[in-house]
C-alpha positions as CSV (number, residue, x, y, z in Angstrom):
1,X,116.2,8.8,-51.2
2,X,118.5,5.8,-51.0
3,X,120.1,4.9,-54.6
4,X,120.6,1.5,-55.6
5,X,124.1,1.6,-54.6
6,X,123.7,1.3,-50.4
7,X,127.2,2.6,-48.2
8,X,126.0,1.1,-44.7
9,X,126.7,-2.1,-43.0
10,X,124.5,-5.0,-42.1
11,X,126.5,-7.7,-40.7
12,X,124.6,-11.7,-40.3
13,X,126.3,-13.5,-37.5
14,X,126.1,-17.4,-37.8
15,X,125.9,-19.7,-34.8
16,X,127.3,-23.1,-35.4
17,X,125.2,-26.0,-37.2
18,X,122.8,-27.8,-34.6
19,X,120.7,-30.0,-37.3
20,X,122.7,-32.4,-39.1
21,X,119.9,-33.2,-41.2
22,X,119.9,-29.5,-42.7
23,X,122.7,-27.0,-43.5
24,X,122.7,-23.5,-44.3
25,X,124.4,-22.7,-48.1
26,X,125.5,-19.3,-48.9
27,X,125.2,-17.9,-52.0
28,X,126.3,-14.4,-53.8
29,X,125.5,-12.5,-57.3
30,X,126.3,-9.0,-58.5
31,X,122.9,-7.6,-58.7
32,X,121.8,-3.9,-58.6
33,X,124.8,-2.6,-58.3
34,X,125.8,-4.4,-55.2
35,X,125.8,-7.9,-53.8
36,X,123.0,-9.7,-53.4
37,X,122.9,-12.2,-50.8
38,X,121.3,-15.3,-50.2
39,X,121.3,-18.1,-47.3
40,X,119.1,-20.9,-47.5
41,X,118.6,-23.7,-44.8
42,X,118.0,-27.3,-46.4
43,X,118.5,-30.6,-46.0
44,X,119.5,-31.3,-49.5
45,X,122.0,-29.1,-51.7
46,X,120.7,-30.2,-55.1
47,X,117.0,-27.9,-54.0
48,X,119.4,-25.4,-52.4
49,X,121.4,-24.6,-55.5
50,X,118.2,-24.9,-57.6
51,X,116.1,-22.9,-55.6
52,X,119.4,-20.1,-55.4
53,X,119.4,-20.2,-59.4
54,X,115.9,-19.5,-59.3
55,X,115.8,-17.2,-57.0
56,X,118.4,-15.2,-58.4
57,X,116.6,-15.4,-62.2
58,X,113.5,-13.8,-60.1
59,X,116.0,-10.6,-59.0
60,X,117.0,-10.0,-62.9
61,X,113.6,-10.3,-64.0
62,X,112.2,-7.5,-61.4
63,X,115.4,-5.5,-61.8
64,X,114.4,-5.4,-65.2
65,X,111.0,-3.7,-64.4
66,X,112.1,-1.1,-61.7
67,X,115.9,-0.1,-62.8
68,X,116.7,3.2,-64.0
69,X,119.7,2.0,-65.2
70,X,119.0,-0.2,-67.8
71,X,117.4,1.9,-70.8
72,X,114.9,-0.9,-71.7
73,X,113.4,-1.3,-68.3
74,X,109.8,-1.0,-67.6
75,X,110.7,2.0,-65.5
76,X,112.7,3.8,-68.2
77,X,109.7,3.0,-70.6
78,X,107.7,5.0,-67.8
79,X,110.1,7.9,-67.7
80,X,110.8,7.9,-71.4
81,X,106.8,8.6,-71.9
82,X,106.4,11.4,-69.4
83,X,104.5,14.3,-71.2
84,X,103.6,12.1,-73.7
85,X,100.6,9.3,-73.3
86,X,99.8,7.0,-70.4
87,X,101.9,3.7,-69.6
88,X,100.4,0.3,-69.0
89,X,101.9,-1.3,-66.3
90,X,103.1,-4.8,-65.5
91,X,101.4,-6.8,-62.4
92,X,104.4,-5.8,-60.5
93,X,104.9,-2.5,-61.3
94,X,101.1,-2.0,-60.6
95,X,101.8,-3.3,-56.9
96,X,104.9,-1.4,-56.3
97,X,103.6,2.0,-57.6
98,X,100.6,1.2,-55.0
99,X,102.7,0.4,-52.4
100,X,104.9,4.0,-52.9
101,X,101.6,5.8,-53.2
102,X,100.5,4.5,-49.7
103,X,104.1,5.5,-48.5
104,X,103.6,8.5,-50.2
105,X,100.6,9.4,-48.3
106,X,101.8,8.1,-44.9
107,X,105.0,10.3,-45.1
108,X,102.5,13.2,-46.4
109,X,105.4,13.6,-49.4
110,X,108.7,12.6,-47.4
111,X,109.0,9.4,-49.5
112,X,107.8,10.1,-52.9
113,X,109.2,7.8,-56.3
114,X,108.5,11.0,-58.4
115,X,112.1,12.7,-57.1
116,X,114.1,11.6,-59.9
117,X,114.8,14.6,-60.9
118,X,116.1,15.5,-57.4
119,X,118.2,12.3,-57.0
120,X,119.6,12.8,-61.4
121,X,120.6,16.2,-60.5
122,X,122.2,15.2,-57.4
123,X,123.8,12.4,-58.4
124,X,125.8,14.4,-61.3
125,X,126.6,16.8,-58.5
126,X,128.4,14.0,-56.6
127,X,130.4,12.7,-59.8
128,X,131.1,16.6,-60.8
129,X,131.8,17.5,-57.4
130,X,130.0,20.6,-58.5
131,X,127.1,21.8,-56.0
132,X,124.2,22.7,-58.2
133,X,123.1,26.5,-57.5
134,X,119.7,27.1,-56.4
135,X,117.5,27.4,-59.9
136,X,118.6,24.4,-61.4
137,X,117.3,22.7,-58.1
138,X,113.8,24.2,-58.2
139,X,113.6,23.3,-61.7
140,X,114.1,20.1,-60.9
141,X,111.7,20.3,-58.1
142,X,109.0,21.6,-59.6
143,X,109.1,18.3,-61.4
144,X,108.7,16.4,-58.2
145,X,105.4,15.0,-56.8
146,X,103.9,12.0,-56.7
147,X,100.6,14.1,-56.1
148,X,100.7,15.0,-60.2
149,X,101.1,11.6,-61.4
150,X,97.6,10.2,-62.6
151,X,97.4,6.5,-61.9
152,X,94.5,4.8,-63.0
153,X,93.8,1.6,-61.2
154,X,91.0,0.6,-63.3
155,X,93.5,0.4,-66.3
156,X,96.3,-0.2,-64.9
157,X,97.8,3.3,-66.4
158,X,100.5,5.6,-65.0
159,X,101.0,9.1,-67.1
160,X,103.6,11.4,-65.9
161,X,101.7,14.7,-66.8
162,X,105.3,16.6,-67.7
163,X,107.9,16.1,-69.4
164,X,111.2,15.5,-67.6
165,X,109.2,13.7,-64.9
166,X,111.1,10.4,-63.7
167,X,109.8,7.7,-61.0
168,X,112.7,6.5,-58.9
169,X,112.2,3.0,-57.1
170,X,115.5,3.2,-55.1
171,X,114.1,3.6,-51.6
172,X,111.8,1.0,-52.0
173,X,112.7,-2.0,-54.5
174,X,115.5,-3.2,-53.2
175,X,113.6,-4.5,-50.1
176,X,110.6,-5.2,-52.2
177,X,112.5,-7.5,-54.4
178,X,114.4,-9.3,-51.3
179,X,110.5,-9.9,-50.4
180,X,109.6,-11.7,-53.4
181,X,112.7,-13.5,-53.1
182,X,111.6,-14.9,-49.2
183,X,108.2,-15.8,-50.6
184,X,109.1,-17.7,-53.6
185,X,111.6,-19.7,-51.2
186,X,108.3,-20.3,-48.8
187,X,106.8,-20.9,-51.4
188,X,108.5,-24.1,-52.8
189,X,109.4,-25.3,-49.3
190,X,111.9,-23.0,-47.4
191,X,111.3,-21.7,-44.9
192,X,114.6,-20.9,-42.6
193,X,116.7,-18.3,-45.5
194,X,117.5,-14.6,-45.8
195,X,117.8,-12.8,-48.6
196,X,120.3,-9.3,-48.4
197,X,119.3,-7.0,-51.6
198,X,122.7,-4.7,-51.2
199,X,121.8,-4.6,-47.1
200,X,117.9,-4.5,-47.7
201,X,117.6,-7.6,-45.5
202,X,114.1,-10.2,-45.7
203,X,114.5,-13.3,-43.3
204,X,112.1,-16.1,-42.6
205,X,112.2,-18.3,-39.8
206,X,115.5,-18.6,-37.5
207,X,118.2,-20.8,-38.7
208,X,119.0,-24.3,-37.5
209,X,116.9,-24.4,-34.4
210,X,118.4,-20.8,-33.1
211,X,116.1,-18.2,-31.5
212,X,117.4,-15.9,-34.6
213,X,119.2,-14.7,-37.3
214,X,122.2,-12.2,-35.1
215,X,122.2,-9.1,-37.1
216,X,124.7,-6.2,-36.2
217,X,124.4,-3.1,-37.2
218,X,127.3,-0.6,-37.3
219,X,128.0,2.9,-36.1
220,X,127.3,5.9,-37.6
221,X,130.0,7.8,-40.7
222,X,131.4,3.7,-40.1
223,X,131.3,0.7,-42.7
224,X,133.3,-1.8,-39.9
225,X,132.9,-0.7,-36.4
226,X,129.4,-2.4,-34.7
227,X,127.1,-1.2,-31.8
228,X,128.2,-3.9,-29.0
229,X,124.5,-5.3,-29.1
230,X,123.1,-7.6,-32.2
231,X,119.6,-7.9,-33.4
232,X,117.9,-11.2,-32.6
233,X,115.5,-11.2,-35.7
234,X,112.8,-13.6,-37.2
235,X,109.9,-13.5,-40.0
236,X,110.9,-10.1,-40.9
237,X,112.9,-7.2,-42.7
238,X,115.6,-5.1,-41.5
239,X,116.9,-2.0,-43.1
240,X,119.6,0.4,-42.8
241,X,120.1,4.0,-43.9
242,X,123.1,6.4,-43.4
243,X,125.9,8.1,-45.1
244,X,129.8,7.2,-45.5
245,X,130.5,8.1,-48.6
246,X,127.6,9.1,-50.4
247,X,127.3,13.2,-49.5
248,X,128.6,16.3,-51.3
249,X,129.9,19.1,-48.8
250,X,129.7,22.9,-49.1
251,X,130.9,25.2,-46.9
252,X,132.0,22.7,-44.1
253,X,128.1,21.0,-44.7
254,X,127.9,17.2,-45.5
255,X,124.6,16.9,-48.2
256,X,123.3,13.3,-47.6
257,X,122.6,11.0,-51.0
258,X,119.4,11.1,-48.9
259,X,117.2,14.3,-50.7
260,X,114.2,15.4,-49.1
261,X,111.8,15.8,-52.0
262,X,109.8,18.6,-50.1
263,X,113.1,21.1,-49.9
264,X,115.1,19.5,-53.0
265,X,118.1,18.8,-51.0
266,X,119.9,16.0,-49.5
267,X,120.0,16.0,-45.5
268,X,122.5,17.2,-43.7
269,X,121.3,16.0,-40.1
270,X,123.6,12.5,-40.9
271,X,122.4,9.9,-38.8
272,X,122.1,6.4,-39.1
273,X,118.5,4.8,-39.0
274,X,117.6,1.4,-39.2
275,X,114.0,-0.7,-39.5
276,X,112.5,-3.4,-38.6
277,X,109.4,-4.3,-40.2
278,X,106.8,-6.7,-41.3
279,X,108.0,-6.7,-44.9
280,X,111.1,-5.4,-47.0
281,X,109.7,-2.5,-48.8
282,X,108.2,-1.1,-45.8
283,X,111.2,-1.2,-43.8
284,X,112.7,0.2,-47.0
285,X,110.9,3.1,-47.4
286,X,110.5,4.0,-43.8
287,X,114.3,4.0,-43.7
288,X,114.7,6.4,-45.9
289,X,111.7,8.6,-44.4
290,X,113.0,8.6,-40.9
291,X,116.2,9.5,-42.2
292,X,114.8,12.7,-43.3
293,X,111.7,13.4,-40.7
294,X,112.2,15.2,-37.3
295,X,113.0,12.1,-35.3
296,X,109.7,12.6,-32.9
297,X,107.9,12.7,-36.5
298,X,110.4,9.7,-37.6
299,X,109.1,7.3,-34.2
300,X,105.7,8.3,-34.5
301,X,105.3,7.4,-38.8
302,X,107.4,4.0,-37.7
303,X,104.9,3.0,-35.1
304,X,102.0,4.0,-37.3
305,X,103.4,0.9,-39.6
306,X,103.9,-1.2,-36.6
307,X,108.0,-0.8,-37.3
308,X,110.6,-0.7,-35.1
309,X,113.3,2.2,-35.4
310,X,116.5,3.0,-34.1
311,X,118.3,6.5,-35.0
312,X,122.0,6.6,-34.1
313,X,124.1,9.6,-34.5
314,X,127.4,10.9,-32.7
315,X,127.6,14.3,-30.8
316,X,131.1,15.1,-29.7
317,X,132.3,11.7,-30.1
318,X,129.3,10.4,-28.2
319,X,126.4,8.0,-29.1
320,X,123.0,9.4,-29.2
321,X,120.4,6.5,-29.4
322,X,117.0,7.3,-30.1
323,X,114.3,4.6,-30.5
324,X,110.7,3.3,-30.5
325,X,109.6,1.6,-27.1
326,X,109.3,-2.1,-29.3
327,X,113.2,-2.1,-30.5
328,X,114.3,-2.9,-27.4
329,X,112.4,-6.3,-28.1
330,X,114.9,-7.1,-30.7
331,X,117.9,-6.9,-28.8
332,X,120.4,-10.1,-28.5
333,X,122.9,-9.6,-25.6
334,X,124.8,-12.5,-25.4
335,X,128.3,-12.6,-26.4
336,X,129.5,-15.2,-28.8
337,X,132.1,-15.8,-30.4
338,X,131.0,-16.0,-34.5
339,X,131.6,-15.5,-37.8
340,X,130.7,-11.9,-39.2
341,X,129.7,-11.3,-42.8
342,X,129.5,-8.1,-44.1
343,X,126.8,-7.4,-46.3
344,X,126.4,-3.9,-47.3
345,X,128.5,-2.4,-50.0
């Protein structure tokens, strides 16, 4: 599953100002591990740079409930009292864990919070550079599955049964946190922004009287070069998933950051998939699914959540494109000359 440290490239293209009355102002914060993003469209800067510092406070205090970096984080409470007694949650970590169990269910065990473990082990493997050998990986597997977990929504209860269980929100918050950050702008009057959660990418309505917010995405094993089309995108979320850097080889085979929980290795069919979908941690998730499904398996799960899904991959030095019928919809084609932002570390 993704980590909170993305390697692909979105890019925002901006067309010039057509309101005088409103402007677009960019802001940018370190936040989980990469930059986070924001562009609000208002008429006055005073609510912009409020609404920013606001919106920003609303990351660090959700970061503080899902990271599995920071050792006093609702989540490392969670992991910290596997094998031990049940864990009340928060309100928001209630909704998330109930959103991963649907994904969970709709992947039938592709996407499953439960691998941390798989993505612990893996990750030291990467630092290391040290491929792990096959017991210590079913070890670690036989921890995996969200299926063990006892959740009880009645009191609002998690209990990881064994000890050396971990949940791992990295395929899903940082999308589901770019969502809250939409809705709290719509919520106090904005309703033109777009919030980019390390490349996890939530927009509301199009800028500045456009048709759009231009989004390109780039080309697989790439962090710079872009596919010559752009997305033309509006009241939704966009994710990409791939590889650059993030793999550990073994005997000429690339091992994606990207585990498949049901096998307990990372992928080695590298492609590049992106999303679009109704909200951020759907398209989050479903990247990282379709990353690892068959990709007649991948177009079929995307449809099933009324997502859009493009898989890119290079054979030969060629471009393979394989998508749903409804992402052609999102195509723009026109050429114009813009300003490109990269915003995917």
């Amino acid at each position: 599953m993704k980590p909170f440290i993305s390697t692909i490239a979105l890019f925002v293209f901006f067309t010039p100002l057509l309101q005088a009355q409103s402007k677009k102002f960019s802001y940018s914060e370190l936040k989980m591990g990469s930059p986070f993003n924001l562009i609000i469209v208002s008429p006055d800067s005073n609510i912009a740079n409020h609404l920013a510092r606001k919106s920003f406070e609303l990351v660090d205090s959700l970061n503080h409930i899902f990271s599995n970096y920071d050792s006093s984080s609702e989540l490392s409470k969670i992991n910290a009292s596997a094998g031990i007694l049940p864990y009340k949650m928060s309100k928001a970590m209630f909704d998330l864990v109930q959103k991963s169990q649907y994904a969970y269910l709709e992947s039938k065990g592709v996407y499953d919070i439960s691998i941390g473990p798989l993505t612990s082990l893996w990750r030291n493997a990467r630092k290391s550079k040290a491929f792990p050998n096959s017991n210590t990986i079913l070890v670690n597997k036989n921890l995996v599955g969200l299926n063990q977990v006892r959740i009880n929504k009645r009191l609002g209860t998690i209990f990881l049964p064994k000890a050396g269980m971990q949940l791992d929100f990295g395929g899903i918050a940082k999308g589901y946190i770019a969502q809250w950050v939409i809705d709290y702008l719509k919520a106090n009057g904005i309703h033109e922004a777009l919030a980019d959660a390390g490349g996890d990418i939530v927009i509301s309505g199009a800028p500045l009287d456009q048709k759009g917010w231009l989004i390109g995405v780039n080309l697989p094993e790439t962090t710079d070069d872009l596919l010559n089309k752009k997305l033309q995108l509006n009241n939704c979320s966009v994710a990409t998933s791939g590889d650059v850097f993030q793999y550990i080889e073994k005997q000429g085979v690339k091992y994606s950051h990207i585990i498949n929980p049901l096998t307990g290795y990372g992928v080695t069919n590298l492609r590049n998939v992106t999303i679009i979908a109704k909200n951020g941690a759907t398209a989050d998730w479903l990247a990282t699914t379709c990353s690892i499904l068959p990709i007649k398996e991948a177009k079929k799960l995307a449809l099933s959540q009324h997502a859009a899904l493009l898989i890119t991959t290079q054979e030969n030095g060629k471009l393979i494109f394989e998508t749903t019928p409804n992402f052609n919809n999102y195509w723009q084609t026109t050429n114009i000359i813009q300003v490109k932002k990269k915003i995917k570390q």
